[in-house]
N, C-alpha and C positions, 0 to 999 in steps of 0.2 A: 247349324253348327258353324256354316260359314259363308258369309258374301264376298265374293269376288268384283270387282268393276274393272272393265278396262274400252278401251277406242284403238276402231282401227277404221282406216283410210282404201279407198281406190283412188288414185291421182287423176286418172285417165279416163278408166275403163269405162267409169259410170257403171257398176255392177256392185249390188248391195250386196250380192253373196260373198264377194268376197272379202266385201269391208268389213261383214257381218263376222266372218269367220277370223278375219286377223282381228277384232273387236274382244272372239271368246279366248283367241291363242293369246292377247296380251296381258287378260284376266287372268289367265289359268299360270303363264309361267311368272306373274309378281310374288306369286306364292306357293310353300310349298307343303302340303297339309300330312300332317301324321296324326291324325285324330283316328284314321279305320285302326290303322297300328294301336295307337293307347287306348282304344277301348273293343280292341280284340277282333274288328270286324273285319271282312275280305274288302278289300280296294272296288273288287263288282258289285259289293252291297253298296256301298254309298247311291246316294239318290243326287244325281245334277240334274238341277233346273235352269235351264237357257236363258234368258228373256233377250233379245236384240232390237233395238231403235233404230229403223231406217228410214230413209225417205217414202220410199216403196216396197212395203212387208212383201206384197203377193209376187213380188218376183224371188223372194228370197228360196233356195233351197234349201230347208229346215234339217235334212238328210245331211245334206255336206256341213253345215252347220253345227249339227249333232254331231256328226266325227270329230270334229275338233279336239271334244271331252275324250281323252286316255282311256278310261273306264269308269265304270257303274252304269246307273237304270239311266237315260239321260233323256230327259224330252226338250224340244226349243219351239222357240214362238218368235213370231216377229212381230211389231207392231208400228203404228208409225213414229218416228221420232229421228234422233240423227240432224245430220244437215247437208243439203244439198248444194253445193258453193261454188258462181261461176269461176273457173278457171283463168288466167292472163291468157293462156293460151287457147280459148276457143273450150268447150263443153264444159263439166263441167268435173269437180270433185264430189266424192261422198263418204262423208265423216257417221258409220254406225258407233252405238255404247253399247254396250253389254253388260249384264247383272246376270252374273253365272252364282248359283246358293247349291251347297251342298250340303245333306241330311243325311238321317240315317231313320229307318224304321224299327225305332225301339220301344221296348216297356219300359213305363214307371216301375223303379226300382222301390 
């Protein structure tokens, strides 16, 4: 029904969860979707699929990640991707993407 992208940054932190998660928050509020409303369904129906691009998937927390999404079924994944970029001042930045898609499980009418 529909894809979302967005990027989000840690300056400092060096923590992909939370670039991860300002990645899905920048996704989710470019748009603002009335499709459950026009074709009748609950807002908890919708199906959100996660996907996030970071330097280091395995430290992400998929759970806080998962929160981000307001409501429906939501799953998230990490994978590697993103960028990792020395800082002027000392460590480093990390720049996650996100590709947040939202469905819905219907019949062919």
């Amino acid at each position: 029904m529909a894809i979302e992208i967005g990027t989000g940054t840690d300056l400092r932190g060096e923590d992909c969860t939370k670039a991860a998660v300002r990645a899905v928050k920048d996704a989710l509020h470019r748009n603002g979707l009335t499709v459950a409303d026009a074709l009748g369904f609950p807002k908890s129906a919708m199906l959100v699929d996660i996907r996030v691009g970071v330097p280091d998937p395995a430290s992400v927390d998929l759970a806080e990640v998962a929160a981000a999404a307001p409501y429906g079924v939501v799953t998230a994944e990490a994978v590697v991707g993103g960028l990792k970029a020395p800082a002027s001042s000392g460590g480093f930045t990390l720049i996650a993407n996100a590709i947040v898609s939202v469905s819905f499980d219907m019949e062919a009418v």
